[in-house]
C-alpha positions in Angstrom: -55.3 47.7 59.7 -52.3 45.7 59.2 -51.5 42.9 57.0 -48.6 40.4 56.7 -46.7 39.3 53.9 -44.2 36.3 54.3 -43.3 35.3 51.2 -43.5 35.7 47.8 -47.3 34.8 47.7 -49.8 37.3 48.5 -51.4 36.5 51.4 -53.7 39.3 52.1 -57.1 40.3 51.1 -58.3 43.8 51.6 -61.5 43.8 53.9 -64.7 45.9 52.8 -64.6 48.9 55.2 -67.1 52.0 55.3 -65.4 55.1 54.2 -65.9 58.9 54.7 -66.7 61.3 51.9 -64.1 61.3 49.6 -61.8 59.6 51.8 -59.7 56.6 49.8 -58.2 53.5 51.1 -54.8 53.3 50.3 -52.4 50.4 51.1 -48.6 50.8 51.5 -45.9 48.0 51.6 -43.6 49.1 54.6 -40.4 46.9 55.7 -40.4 43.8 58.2 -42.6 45.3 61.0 -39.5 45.7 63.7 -38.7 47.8 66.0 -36.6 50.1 63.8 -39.6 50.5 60.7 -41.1 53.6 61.2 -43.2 53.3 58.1 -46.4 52.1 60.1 -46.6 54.6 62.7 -46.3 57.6 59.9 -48.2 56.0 57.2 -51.4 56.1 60.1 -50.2 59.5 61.3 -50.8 61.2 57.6 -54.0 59.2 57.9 -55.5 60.9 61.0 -54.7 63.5 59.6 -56.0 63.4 56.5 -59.5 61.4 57.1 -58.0 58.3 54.8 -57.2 54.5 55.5 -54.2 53.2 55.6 -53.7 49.9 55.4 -50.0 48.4 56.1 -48.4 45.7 54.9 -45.1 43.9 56.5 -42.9 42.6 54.1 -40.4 39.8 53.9 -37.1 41.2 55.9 -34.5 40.2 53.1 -34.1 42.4 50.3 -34.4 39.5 47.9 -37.6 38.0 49.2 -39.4 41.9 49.2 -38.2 42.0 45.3 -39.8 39.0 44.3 -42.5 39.7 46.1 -43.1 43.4 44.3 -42.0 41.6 41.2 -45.4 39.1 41.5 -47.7 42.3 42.8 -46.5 44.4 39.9 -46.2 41.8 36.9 -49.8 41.2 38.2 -50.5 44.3 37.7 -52.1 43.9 41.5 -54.2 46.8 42.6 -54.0 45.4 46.1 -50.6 47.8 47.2 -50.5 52.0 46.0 -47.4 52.4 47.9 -43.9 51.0 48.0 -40.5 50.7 50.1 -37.9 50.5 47.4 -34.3 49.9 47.9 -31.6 52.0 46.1 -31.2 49.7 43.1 -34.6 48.8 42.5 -35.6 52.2 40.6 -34.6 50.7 37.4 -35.6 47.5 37.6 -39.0 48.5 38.6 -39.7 51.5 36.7 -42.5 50.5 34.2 -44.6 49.4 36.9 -44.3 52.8 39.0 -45.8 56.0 38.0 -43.8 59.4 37.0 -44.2 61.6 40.3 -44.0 64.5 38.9 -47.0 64.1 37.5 -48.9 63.6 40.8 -46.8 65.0 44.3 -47.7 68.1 45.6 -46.1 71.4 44.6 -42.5 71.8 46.1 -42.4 68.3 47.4 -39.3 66.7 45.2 -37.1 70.0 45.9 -34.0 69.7 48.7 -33.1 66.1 48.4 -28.8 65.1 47.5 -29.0 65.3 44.1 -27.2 61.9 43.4 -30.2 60.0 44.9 -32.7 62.3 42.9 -30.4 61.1 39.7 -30.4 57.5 40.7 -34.5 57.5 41.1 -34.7 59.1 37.5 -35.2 56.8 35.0 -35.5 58.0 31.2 -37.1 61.4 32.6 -39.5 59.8 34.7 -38.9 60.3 38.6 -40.1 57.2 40.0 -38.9 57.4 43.5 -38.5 59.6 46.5 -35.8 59.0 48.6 -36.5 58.0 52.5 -33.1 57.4 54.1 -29.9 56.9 52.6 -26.5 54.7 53.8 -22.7 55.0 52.7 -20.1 52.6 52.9 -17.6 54.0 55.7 -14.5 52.6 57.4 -14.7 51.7 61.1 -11.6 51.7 63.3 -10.3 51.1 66.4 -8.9 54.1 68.0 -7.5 52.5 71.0 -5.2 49.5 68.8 -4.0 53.0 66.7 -3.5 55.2 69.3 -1.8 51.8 70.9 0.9 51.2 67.9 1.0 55.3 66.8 -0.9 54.6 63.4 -2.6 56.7 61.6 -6.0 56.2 60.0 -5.6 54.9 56.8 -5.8 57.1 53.7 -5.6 54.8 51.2 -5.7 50.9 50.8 -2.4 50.0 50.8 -1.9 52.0 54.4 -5.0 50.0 55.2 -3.2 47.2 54.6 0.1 47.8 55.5 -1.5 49.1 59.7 -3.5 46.1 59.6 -0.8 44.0 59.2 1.4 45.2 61.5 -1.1 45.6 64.4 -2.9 42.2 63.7 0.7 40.4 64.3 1.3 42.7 67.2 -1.6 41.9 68.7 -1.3 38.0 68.2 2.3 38.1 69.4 1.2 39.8 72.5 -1.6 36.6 73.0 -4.5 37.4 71.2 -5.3 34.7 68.6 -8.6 36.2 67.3 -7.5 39.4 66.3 -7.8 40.1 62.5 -6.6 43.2 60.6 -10.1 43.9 58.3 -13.8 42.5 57.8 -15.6 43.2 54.8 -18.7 42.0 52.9 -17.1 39.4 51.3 -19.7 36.7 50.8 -21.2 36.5 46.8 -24.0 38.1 47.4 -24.9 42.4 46.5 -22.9 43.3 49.7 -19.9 42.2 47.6 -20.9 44.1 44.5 -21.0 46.9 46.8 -17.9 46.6 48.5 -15.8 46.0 44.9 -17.2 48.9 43.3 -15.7 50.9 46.1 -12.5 49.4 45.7 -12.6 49.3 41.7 -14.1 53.2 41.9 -11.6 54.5 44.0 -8.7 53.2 42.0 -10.3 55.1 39.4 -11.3 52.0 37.3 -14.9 53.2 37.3 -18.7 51.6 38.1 -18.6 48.4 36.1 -20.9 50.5 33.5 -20.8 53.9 32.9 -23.4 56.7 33.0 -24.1 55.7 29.1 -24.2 52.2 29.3 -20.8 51.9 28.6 -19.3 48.7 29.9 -15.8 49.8 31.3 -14.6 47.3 33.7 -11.7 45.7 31.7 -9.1 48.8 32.9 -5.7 48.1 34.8 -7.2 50.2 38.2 -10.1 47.4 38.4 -7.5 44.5 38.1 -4.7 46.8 40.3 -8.2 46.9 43.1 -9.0 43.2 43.2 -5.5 42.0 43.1 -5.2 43.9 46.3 -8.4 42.9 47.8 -7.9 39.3 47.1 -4.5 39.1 49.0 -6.3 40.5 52.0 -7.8 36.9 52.3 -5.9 34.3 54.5 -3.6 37.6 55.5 -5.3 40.8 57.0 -8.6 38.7 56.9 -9.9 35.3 58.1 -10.5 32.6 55.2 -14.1 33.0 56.4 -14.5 37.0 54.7 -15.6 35.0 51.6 -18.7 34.4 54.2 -19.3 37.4 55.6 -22.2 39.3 54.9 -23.2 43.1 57.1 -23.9 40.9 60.6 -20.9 38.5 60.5 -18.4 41.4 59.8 -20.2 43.3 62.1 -20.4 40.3 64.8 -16.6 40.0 64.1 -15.8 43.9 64.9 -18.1 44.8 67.9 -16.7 41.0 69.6 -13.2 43.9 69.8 -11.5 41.1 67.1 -10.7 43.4 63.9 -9.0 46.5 63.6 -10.9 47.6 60.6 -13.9 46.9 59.0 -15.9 48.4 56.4 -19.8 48.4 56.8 -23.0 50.9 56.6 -23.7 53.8 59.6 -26.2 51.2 61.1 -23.2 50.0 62.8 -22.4 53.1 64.7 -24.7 53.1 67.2 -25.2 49.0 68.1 -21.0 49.2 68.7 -21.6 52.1 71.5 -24.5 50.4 73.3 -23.5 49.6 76.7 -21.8 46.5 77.7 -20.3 46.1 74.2 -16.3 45.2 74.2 -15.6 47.8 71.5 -18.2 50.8 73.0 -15.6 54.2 73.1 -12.5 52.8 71.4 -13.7 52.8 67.4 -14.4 55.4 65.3 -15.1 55.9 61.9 -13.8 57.3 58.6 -14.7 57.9 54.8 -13.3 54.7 53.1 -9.8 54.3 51.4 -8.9 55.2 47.9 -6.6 54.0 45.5 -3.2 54.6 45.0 -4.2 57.5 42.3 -7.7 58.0 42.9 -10.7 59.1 45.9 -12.4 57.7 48.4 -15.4 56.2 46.9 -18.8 55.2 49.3 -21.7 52.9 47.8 -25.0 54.6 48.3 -27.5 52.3 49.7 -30.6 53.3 51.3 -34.6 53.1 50.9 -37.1 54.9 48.6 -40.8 55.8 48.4 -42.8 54.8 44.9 -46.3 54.6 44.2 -47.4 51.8 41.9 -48.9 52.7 38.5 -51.9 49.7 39.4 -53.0 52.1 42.1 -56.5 53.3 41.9 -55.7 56.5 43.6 -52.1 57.9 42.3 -52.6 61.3 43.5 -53.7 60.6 47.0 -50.7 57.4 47.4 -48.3 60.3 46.3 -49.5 62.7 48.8 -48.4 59.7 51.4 -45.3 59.6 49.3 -44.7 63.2 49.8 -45.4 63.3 53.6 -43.1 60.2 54.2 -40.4 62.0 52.5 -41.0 65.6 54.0 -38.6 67.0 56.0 -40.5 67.0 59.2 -40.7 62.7 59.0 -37.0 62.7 57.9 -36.3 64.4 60.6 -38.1 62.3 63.5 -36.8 59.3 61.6 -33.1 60.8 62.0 -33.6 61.6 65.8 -35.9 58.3 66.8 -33.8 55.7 65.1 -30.5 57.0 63.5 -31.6 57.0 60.0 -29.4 59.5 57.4 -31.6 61.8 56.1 -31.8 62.0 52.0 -32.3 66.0 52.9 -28.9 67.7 53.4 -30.1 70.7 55.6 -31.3 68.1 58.2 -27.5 67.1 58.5 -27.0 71.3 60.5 -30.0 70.7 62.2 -29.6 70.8 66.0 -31.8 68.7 67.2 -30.7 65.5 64.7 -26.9 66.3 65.9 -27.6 66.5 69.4 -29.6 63.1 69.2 -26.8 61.6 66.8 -23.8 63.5 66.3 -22.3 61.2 64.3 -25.0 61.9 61.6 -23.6 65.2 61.2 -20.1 63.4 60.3 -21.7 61.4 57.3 -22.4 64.3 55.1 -19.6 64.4 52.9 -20.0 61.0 52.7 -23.3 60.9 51.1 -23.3 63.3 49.2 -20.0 62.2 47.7 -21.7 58.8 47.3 -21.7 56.6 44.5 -24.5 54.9 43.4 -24.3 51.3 41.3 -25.1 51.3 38.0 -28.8 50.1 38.6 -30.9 53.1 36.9 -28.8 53.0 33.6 -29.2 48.9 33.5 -32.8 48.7 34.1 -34.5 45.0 34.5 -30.7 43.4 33.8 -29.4 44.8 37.2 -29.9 42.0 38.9 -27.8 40.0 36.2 -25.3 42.4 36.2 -24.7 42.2 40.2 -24.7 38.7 40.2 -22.0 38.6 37.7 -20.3 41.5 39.4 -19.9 39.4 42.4 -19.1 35.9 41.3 -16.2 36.9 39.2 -15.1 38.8 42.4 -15.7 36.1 44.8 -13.7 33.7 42.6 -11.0 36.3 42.8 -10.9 36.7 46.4 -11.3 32.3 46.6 -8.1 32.0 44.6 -10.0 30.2 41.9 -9.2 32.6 38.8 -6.4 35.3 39.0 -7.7 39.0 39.2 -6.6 40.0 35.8 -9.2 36.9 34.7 -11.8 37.8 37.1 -11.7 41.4 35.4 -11.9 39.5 31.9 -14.8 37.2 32.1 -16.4 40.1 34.1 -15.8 42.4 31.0 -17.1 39.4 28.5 -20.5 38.9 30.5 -21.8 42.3 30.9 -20.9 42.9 27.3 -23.1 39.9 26.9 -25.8 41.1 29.0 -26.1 44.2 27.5 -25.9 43.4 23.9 -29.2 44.6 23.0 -29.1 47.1 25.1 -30.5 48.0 28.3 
């Protein structure tokens, strides 16, 4: 039984149904319905096999519609959804309406996950997520343009911006106008946030707010990052960067019109269909670091939670548990390129004959970053939004860096006054 959600009104009634003995209906919120959400076709297959009903639920596409609409359900206190997709910085936000899973999953069923996305799904003790797939920011280049002009792959920013430079003139001299030296996510919007806590975090200038709730942006590395970053703009990058969300860098790179560009594994595998421009000649890389400090990657990625309105919390964590098992995990990896959130399923044979690149990601995430969404709780979403305005104004030429960094400083010490 499927339903359809398509905006931030529910629109769905469960239908009486005749059940077996002991059986339970339970009702999970799954992504947009496309061909890449695999949540339907395991959510029935733990059915069948367990003698429940499932009943699935398709959710808004956009990140921001599906939190407003779990934001309604939940404040509600809605019985109508057990289960839940969450994204990465949702755990937080979300937490009093989602149950403690250790109370409730099966035996052995939170152990050999990366221990940075167990941390980020902990909030005050209570573990109220289990993580489904996971992303990391990476660097994509183009192999050919450095092979071309004998450059290396860029260690740190400033090489980044120093081979982008030079090729992007080389290759406009030589007659093509479009080329551009580096897309980003650049538009104000959490893709930003993402993107400048990798810069800020690998100059050493930390996460905006620290493990303790510490606010700790106001630090010469986070004005040394942005300073850098915003001269990219009109240079290295078109005007439009300040646009550019995961597609339109993305559009921008496969089109063969960037030599670098920073974006999530998705990427990977629609640049080597056939018949793109760029398929062969990229690769990729783990992100730049500062002139002092380590390559930093934003975790993003997707999480299981069972909400704490749900009639039947043992039985929704048991789905929980079997969406998150390794077995799932590992169909998911082979059948749509998804990064495991289980490290042994980045040796297994099967995933890294399917995806090979796969295999090259686990440094990456397990060196991952996560934003400072647990320790902020409900003001996360306040904190991102200032997070990326005061950068955007930066990279827009509107305020210098060093007062970007400033008025950042002042409004997250405002934010979290009283605490988070």
């Amino acid at each position: 039984m499927r339903y359809y959600l398509r905006s931030s009104a529910v629109l769905f009634a469960l239908l009486p149904t005749t059940l077996p003995a002991m059986a339970a209906e339970i009702t999970v919120a799954c992504g947009d319905g496309g061909a890449a959400d695999f949540c339907p076709t395991l959510a029935e297959r733990w059915a069948d096999d367990n003698g429940h009903q499932v009943n699935i639920v398709t959710t808004p596409a956009s990140p921001t519609e599906k939190l407003s609409l779990y934001q309604q359900l939940l404040g509600s206190q809605s019985q109508d959804v057990d289960v839940l997709m969450v994204d990465i910085v949702w755990p937080g936000l979300l937490a009093d309406h989602l149950v403690d899973l250790n109370d409730y999953l099966p035996e052995g069923a939170a152990d050999g996950f990366i221990p940075s996305l167990m941390d980020n799904n902990t909030v005050q003790g209570k573990l109220v997520a289990l993580p489904w797939f996971t992303d990391a920011g990476l660097l994509y280049y183009r192999q050919d343009l450095l092979d071309k002009y004998a450059a290396d792959v860029p260690a740190t920013w400033q090489a980044l911006t120093d081979t982008a430079r030079h090729i992007q003139q080389s290759e406009r001299d030589a007659g093509n106008a479009r080329m551009h030296g580096f897309v980003f996510q650049g538009r104000a919007y959490e893709g930003l946030t993402t993107n400048a806590l990798e810069w800020i975090a690998s100059y050493g200038g930390g996460t905006f707010v620290d493990a303790d709730g510490q606010v700790t942006i106001d630090n010469p590395q986070a004005v040394e990052a942005i300073t850098l970053a915003a001269s990219w703009v009109g240079d290295i990058s078109p005007e439009g960067v300040r646009n550019y969300m995961e597609e339109e860098a993305r559009g921008v790179f496969q089109a063969g019109n960037a030599v670098f560009m920073r974006n999530w594994p998705y990427v990977w595998s629609l640049g080597q269909a056939d018949g793109t421009p760029i398929q062969g000649k990229f690769g990729v890389a783990p992100l730049p670091r500062g002139s002092e400090g380590q390559s930093v990657a934003t975790l993003g990625g997707w999480n299981w939670a069972v909400s704490r309105y749900s009639e039947h919390p043992d039985i929704a964590a048991d789905l929980v548990a079997y969406l998150a098992a390794e077995e799932q995990q590992k169909a998911h990896a082979i059948e749509f390129g998804r990064n495991p959130t289980r490290p042994v399923l980045y040796e297994n044979a099967e995933v890294l004959e399917a995806h090979p690149f796969i295999g090259e990601l686990y440094e990456t995430v397990m060196n991952g970053v996560p934003r400072p969404a647990s320790v902020t709780g409900e003001a996360y979403p306040r904190v991102s939004n200032a997070v990326f305005n005061r950068v955007h104004d930066a990279l827009s030429g509107d305020i210098s860096p060093e007062q970007a960094i400033q008025q950042l400083d002042s409004e997250l010490a405002r934010i979290g006054r009283r605490g988070w």
